[in-house]
N, C-alpha and C positions, 0 to 999 in steps of 0.2 A: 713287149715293152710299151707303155702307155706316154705318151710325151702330151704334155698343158703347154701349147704356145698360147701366149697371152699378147696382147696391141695393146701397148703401154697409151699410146696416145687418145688408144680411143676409152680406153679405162680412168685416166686421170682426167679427162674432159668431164665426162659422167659422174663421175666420182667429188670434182668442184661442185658441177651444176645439179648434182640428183641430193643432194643431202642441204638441210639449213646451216646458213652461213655460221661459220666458227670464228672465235680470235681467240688468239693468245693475249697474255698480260702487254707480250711487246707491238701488238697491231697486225698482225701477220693472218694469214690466211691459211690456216693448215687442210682444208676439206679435201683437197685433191689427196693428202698425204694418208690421210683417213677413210677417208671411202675407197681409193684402191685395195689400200693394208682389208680394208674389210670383206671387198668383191673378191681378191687375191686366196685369202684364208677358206671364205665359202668357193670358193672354185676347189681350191687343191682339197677339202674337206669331200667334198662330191665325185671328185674324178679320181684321188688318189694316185695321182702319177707316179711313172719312177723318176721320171725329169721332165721340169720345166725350161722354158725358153721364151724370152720378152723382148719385145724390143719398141722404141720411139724415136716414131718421126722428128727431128727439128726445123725448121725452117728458118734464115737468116735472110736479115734487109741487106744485102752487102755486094758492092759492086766485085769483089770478088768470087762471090757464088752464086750461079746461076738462080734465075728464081724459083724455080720447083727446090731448092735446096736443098739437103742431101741424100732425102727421101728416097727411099729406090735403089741407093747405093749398094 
């Protein structure tokens, strides 16, 4: 069995910053949404997994959660 884990976080960083800036009609920012779908498509095209598995970091300002945030969890 072949398993594609993917690091959502570090894919949709790249995926904003590696491609020129987009908008939509409403002002929005879709790059990060587009350059994963794309890095995402060329991965599972190349490796042919039988199952993937993704996952993303978040980190929150919140005196409820500690600051490394839930990372790690």
């Amino acid at each position: 069995m072949k398993l594609l884990v993917l690091d959502g976080n570090s894919i949709l960083n790249r995926a904003f910053y590696g491609i020129k800036l987009l908008t939509t009609k409403d002002g929005h920012y879709p790059n990060a949404l587009v350059g994963f779908l794309n890095i995402f498509q060329k991965l599972r095209d190349q490796t042919e997994p039988d199952r993937i598995a993704g996952g993303h970091c978040v980190r929150y300002e919140s005196a409820d959660i500690p600051p490394q945030g839930l990372c790690g969890l």
